[in-house]
C-alpha positions in Angstrom: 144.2 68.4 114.6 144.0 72.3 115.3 141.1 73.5 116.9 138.9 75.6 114.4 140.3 79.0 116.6 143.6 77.5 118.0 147.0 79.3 117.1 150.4 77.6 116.1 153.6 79.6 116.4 156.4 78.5 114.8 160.2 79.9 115.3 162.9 79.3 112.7 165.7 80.5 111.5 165.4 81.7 108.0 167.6 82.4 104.8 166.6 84.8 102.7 169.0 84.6 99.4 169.4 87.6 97.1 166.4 88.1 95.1 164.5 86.5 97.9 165.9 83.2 96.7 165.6 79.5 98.4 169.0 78.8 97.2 171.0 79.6 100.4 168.6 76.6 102.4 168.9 74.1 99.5 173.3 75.2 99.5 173.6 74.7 103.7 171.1 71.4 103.3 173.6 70.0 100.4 176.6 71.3 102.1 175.5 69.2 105.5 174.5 66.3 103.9 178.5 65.5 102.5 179.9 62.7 104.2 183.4 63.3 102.5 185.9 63.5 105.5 187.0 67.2 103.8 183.4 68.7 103.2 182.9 67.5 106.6 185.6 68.9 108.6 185.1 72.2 106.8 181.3 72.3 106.9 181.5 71.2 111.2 183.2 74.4 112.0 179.8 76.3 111.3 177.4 73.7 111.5 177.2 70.4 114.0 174.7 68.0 111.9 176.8 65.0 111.9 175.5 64.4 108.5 172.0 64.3 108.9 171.3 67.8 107.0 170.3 71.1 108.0 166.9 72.2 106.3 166.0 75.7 106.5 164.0 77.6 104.4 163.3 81.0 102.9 160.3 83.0 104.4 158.3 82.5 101.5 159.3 78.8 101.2 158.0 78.3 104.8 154.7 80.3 103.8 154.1 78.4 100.7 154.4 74.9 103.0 151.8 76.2 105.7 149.1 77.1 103.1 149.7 73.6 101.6 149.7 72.3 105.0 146.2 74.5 105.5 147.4 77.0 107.3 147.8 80.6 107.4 149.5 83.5 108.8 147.1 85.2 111.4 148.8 87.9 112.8 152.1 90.0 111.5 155.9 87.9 111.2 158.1 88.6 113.9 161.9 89.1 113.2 164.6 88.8 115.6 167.8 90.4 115.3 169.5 89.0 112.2 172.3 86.9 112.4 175.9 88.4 111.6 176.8 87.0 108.0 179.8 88.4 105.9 182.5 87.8 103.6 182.6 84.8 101.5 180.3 82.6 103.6 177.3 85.0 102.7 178.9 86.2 99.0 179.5 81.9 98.7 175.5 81.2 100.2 173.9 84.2 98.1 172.7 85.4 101.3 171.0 88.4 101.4 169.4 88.2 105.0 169.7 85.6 107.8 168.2 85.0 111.4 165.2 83.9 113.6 161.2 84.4 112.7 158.0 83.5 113.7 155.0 82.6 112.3 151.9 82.7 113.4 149.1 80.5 112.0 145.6 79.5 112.2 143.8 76.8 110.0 142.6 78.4 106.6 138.6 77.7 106.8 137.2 75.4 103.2 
């Protein structure tokens, strides 16, 4: 439904693991998904989802969904400041690198 020159941007927050990894957005989905009253009392203190899942990705799992989805990246990635991670949360999440970016994307032309 893009026009042939129309532009989507798309802001997310990312989670880049060590080794630029998708393993800390497939951890926090899992982790959000637990409907054990523990997990969940544990897991709400960082994250409000009420069960539903969190789904982030990595920035090379959200570039390998646009191309799939026809699209590509038009113009550089922007990066906000990253978020403040430490201690065991990031050493438990094998996060290397967390916080917001934006795409931008135009239709690949077939």
């Amino acid at each position: 439904m893009l026009n042939k020159d129309g532009l989507i941007c798309v802001g997310e927050n990312r989670y880049q693991g060590i080794g630029d990894c998708n393993i800390p957005a497939w951890l926090i989905y899992r982790l959000t998904t637990i409907r054990n009253p523990f997990v969940t009392s544990l897991v709400r203190k960082h994250a409000n989802t009420a069960g539903v899942g969190v789904c982030f990705q990595s920035e090379q799992a959200w570039a390998g969904l646009f191309y799939r989805a026809g699209l590509k990246e038009s113009y550089p990635r922007f990066h906000n400041q990253p978020f403040e991670i430490r201690g065991l949360k990031k050493w438990a999440l094998l996060i290397k690198t967390a916080g917001k970016v934006h795409f931008y994307l135009t239709r690949i032309k077939r």
